[in-house]
Backbone of each chain as nested JSON, in Angstrom:
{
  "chains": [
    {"id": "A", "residues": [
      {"number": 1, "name": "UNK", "atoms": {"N": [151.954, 183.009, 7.796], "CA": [152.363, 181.603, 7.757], "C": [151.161, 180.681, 7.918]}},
      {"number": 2, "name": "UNK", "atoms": {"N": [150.289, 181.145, 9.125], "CA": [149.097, 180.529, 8.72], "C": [148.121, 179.925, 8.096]}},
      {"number": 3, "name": "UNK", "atoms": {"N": [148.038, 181.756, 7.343], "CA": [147.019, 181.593, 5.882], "C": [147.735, 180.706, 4.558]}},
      {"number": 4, "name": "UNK", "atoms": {"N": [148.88, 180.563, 4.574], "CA": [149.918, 179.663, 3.488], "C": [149.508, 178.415, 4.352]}},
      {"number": 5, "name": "UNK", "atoms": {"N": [149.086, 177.398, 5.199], "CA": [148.615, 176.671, 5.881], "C": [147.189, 176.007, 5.444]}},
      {"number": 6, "name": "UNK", "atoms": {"N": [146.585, 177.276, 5.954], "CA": [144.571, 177.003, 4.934], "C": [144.763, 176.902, 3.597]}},
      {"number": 7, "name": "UNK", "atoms": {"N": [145.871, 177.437, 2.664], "CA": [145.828, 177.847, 1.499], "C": [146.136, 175.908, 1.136]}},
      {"number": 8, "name": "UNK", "atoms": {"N": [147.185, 175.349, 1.752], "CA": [147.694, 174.184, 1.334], "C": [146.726, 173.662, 1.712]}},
      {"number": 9, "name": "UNK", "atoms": {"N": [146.042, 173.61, 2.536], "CA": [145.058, 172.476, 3.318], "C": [143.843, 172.604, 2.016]}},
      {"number": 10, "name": "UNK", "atoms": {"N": [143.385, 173.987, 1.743], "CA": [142.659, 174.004, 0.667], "C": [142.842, 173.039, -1.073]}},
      {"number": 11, "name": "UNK", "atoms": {"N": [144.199, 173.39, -1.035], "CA": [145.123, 172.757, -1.707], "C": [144.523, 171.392, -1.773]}},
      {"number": 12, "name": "UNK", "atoms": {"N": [145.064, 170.6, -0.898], "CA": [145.107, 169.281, -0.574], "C": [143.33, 168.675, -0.947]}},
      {"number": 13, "name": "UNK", "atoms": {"N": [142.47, 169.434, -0.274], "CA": [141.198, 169.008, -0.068], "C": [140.888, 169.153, -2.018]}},
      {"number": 14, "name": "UNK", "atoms": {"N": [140.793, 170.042, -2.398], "CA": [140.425, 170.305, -3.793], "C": [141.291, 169.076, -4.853]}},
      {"number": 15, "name": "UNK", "atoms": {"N": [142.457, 168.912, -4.78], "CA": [143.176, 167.577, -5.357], "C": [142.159, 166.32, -5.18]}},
      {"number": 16, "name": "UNK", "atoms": {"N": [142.008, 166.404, -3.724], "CA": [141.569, 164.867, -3.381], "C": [140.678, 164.913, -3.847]}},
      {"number": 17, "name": "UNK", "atoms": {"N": [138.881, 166.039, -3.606], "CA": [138.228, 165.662, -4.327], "C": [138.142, 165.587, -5.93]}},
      {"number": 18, "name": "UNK", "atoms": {"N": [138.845, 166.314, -6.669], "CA": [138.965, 165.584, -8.395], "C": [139.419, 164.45, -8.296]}},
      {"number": 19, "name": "UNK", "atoms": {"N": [140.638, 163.834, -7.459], "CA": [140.847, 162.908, -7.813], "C": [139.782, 161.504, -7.723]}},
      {"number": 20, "name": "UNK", "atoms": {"N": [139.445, 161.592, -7.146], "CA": [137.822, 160.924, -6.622], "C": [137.264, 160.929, -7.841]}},
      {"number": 21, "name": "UNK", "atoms": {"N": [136.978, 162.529, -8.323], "CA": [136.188, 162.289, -9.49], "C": [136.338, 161.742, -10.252]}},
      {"number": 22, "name": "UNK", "atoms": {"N": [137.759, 162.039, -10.588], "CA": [138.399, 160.971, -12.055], "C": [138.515, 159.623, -11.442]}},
      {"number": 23, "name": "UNK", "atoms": {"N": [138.867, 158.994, -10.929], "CA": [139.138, 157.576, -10.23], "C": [137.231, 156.978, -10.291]}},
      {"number": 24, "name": "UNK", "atoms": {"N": [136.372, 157.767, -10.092], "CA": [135.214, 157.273, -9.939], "C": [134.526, 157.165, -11.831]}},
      {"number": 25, "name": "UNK", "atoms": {"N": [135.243, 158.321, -12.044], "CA": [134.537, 158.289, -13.959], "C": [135.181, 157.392, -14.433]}},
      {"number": 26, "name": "UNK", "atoms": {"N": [136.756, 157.3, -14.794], "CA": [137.698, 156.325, -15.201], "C": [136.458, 154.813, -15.108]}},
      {"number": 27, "name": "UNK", "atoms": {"N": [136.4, 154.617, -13.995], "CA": [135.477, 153.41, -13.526], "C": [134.456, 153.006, -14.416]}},
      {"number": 28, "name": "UNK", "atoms": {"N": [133.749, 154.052, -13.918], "CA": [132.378, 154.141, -14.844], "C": [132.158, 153.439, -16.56]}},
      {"number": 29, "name": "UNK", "atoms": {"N": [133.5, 154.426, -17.207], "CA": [133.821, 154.369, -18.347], "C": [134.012, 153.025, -19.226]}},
      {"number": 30, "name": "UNK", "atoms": {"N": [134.961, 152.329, -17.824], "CA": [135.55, 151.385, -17.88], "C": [134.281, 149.945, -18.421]}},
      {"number": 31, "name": "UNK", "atoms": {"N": [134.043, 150.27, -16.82], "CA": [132.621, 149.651, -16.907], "C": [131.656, 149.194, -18.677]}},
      {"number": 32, "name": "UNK", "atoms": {"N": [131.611, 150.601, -18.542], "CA": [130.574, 150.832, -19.749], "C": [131.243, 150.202, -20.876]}},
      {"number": 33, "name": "UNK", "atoms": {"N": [132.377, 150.451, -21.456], "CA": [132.967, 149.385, -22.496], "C": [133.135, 148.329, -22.324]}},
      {"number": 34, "name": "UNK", "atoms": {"N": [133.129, 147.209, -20.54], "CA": [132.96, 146.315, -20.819], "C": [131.71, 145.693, -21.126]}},
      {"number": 35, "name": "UNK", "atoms": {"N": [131.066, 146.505, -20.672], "CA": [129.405, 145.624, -20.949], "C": [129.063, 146.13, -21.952]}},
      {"number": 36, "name": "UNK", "atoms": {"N": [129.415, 146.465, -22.925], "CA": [129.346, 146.768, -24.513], "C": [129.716, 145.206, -25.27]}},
      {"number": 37, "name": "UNK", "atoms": {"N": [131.026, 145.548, -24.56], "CA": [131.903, 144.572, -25.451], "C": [131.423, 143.313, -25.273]}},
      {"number": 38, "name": "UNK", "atoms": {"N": [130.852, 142.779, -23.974], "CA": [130.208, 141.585, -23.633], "C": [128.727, 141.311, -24.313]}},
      {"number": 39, "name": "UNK", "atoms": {"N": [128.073, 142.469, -24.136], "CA": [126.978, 141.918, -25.176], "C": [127.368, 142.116, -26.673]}},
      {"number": 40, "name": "UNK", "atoms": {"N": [128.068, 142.638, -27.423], "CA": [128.269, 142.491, -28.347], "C": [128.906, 140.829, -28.877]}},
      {"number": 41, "name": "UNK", "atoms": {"N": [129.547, 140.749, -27.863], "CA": [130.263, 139.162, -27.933], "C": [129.433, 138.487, -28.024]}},
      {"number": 42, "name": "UNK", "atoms": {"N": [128.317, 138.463, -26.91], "CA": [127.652, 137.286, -26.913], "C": [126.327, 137.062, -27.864]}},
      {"number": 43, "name": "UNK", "atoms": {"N": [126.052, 138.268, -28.346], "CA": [125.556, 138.438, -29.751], "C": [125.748, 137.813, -30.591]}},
      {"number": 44, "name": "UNK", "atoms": {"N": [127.027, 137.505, -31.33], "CA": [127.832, 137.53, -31.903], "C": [128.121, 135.777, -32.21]}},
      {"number": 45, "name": "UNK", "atoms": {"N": [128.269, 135.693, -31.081], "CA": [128.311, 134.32, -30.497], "C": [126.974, 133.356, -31.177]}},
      {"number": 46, "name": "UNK", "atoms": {"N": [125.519, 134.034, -30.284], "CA": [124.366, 133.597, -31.016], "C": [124.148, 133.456, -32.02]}},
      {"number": 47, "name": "UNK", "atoms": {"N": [124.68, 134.537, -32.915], "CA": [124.196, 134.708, -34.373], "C": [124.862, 133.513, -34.989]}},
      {"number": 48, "name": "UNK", "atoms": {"N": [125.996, 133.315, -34.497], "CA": [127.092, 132.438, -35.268], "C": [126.155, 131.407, -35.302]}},
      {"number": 49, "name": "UNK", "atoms": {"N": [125.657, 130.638, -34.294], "CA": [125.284, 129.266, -33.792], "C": [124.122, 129.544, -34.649]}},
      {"number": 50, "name": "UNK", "atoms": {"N": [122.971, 130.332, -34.616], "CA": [121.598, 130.354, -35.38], "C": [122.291, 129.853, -36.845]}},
      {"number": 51, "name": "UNK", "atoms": {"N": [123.152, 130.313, -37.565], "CA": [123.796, 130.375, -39.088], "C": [123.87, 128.811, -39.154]}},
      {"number": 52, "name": "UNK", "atoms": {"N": [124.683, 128.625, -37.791], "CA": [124.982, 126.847, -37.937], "C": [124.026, 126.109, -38.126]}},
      {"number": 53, "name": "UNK", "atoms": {"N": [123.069, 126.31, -37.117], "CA": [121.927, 125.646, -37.45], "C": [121.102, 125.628, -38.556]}},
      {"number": 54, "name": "UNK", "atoms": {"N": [121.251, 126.636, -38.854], "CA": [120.699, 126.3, -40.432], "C": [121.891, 126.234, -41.453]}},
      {"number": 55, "name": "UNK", "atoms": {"N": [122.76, 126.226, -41.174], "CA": [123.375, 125.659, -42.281], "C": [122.962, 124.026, -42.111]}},
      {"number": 56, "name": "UNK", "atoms": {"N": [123.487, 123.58, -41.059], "CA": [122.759, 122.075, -40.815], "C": [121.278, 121.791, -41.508]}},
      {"number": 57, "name": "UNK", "atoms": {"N": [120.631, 122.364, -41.098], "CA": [119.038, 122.053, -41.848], "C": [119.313, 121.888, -43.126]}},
      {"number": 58, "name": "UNK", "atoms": {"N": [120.133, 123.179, -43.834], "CA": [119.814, 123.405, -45.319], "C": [120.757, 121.992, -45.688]}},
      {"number": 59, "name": "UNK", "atoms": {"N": [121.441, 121.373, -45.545], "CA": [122.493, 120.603, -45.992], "C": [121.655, 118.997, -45.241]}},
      {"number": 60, "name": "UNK", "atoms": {"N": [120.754, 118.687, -44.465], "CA": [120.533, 117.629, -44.313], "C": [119.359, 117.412, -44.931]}},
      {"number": 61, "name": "UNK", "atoms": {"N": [118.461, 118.503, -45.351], "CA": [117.181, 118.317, -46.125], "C": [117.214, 118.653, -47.957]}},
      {"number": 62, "name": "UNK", "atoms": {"N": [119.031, 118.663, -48.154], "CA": [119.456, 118.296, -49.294], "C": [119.945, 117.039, -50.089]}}
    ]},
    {"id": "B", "residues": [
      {"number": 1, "name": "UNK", "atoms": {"N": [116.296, 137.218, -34.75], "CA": [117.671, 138.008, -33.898], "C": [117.407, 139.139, -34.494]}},
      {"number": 2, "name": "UNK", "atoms": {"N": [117.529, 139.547, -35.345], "CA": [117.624, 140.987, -35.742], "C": [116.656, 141.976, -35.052]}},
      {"number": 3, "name": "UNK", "atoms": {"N": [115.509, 141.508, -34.764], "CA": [114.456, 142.402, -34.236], "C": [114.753, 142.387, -32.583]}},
      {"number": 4, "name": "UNK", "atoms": {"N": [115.596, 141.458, -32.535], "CA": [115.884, 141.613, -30.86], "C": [116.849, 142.218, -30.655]}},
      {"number": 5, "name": "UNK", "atoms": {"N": [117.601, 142.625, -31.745], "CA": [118.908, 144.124, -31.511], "C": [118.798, 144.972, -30.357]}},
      {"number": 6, "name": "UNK", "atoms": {"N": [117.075, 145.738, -31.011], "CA": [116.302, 146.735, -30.183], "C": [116.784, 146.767, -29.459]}},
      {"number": 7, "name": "UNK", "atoms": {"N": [115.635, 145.487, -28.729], "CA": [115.777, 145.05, -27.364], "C": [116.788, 145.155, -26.497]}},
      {"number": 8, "name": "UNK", "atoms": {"N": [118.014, 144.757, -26.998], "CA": [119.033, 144.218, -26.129], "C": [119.431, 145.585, -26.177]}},
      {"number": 9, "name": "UNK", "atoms": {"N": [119.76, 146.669, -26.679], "CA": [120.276, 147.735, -26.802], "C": [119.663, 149.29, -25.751]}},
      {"number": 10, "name": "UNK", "atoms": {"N": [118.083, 148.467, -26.373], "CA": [117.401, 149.246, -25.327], "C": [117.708, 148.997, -23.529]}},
      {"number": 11, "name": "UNK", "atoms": {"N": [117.621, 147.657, -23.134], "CA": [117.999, 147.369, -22.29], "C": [119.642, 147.467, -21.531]}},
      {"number": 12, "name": "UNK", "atoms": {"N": [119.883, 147.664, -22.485], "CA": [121.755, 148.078, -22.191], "C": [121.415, 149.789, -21.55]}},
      {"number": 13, "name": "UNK", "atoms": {"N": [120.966, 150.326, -22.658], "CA": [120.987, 151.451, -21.983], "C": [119.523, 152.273, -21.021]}},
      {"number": 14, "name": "UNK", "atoms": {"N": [119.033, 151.45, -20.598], "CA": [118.683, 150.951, -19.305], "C": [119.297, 150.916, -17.926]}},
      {"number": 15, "name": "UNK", "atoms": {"N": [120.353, 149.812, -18.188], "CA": [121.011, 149.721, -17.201], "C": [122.183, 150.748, -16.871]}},
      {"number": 16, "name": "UNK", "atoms": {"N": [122.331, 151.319, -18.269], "CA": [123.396, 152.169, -18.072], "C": [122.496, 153.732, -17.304]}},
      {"number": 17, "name": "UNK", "atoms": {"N": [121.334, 154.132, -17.602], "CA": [120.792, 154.415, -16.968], "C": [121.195, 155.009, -15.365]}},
      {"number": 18, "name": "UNK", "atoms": {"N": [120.914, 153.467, -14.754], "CA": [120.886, 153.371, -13.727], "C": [122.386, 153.702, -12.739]}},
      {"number": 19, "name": "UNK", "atoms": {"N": [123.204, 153.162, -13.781], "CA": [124.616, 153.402, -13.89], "C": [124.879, 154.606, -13.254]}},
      {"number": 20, "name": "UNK", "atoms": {"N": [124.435, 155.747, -14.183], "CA": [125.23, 157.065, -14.495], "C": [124.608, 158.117, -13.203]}},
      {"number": 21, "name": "UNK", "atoms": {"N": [123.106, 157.355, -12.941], "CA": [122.615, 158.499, -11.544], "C": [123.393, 157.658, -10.426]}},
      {"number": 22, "name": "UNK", "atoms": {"N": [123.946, 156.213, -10.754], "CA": [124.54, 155.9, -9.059], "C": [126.104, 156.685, -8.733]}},
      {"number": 23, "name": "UNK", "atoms": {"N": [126.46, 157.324, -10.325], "CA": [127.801, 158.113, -10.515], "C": [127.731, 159.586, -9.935]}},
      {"number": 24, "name": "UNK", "atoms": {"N": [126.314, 160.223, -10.765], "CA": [126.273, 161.193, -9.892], "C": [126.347, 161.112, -8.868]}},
      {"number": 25, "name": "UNK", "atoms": {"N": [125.674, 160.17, -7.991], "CA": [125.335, 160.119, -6.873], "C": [127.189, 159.971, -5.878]}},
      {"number": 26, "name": "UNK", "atoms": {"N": [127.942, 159.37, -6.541], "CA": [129.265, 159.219, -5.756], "C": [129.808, 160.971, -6.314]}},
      {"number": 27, "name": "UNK", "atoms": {"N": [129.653, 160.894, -7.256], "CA": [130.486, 162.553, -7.396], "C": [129.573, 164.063, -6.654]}},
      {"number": 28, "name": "UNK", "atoms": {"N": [128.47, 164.208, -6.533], "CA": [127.792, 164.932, -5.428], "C": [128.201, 164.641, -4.271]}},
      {"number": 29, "name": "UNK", "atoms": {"N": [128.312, 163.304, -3.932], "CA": [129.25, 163.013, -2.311], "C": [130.351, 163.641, -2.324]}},
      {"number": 30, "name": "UNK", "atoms": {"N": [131.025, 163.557, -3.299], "CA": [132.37, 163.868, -3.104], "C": [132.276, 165.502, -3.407]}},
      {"number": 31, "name": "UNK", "atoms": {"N": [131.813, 166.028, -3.995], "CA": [131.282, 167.41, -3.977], "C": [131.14, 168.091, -2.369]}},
      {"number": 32, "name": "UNK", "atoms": {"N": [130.399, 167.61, -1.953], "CA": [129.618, 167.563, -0.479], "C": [131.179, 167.561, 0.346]}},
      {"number": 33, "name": "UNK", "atoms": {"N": [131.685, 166.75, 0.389], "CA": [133.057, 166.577, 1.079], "C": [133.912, 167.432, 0.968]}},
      {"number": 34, "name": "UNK", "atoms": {"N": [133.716, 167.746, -0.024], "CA": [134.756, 169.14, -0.633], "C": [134.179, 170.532, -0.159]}},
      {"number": 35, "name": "UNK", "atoms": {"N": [132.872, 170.959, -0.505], "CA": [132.278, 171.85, 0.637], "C": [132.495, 171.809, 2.479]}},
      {"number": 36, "name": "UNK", "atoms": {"N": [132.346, 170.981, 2.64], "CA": [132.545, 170.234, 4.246], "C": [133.513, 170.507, 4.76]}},
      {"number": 37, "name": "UNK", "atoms": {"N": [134.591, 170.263, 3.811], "CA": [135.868, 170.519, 4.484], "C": [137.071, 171.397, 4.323]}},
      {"number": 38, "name": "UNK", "atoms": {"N": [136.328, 172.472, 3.304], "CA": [136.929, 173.261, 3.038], "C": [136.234, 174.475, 3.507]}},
      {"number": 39, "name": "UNK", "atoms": {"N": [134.915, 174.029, 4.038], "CA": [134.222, 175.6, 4.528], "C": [134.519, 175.371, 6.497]}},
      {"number": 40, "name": "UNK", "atoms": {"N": [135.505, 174.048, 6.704], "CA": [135.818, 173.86, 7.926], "C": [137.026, 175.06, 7.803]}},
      {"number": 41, "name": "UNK", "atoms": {"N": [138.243, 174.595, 6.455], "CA": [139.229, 175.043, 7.334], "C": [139.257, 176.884, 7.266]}},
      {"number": 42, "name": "UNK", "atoms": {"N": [138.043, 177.106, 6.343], "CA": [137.6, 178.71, 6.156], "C": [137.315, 178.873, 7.864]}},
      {"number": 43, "name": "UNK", "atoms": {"N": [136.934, 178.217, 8.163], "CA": [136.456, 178.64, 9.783], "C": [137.218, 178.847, 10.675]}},
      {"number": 44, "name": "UNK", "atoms": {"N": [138.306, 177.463, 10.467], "CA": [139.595, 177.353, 11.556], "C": [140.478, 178.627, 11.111]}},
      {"number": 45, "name": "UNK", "atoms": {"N": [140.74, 179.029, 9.751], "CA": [141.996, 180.144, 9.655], "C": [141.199, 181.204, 9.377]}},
      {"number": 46, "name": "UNK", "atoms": {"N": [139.839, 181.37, 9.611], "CA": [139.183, 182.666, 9.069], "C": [139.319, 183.358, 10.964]}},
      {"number": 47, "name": "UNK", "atoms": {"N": [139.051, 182.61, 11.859], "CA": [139.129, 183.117, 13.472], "C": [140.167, 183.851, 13.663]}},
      {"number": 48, "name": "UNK", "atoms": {"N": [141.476, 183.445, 12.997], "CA": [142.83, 183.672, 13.517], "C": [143.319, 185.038, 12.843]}},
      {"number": 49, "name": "UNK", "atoms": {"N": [142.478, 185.278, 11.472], "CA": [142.897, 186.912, 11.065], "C": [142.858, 188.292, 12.477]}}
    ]}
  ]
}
């Protein structure tokens, strides 16, 4: 009855730490696509405005 | 802009870099914890055989 005791306790300890693991990668992951997605945005963003600006130039020195 | 793609990309993964050893660094803890406390309860029910 004991050893069915260590066996669960073993149990228990081995769950918790994966779950850690995944809860800590999940994160990570998470992370990482947002700061993708943010510099890609704000990229994106820039480029737009550089275009504007010269569209402006090309159209006022016409 | 175009030549500063690089840049920004390089620097992304840079930081991601830095990222992924502060990950190891939480999943070796938690590694560590899992040794710790499972070579405890080897101790507590290994006495009692």
């Amino acid at each position: 009855c004991d050893s069915v005791k260590g066996l669960e306790e073993m149990r228990a300890q081995y769950i918790k730490a994966v779950s850690k693991i995944k809860c800590d990668m999940l994160c990570y992951i998470r992370e990482s696509k947002e700061r993708a997605a943010e510099m890609i945005k704000t990229e994106v963003l820039r480029e737009r405005q550089e275009t504007a600006r010269k569209m402006r130039r090309y159209y006022l020195t016409c | 802009p175009t030549a500063s793609v690089g840049s920004i990309a390089a620097r992304y993964l840079e930081e991601e870099d830095l990222r992924s050893q502060h990950i190891m660094e939480l999943i070796n803890a938690h590694t560590e914890e899992l040794k710790r406390e499972s070579e405890k309860i080897v101790r507590q029910f290994g006495h009692q055989e």
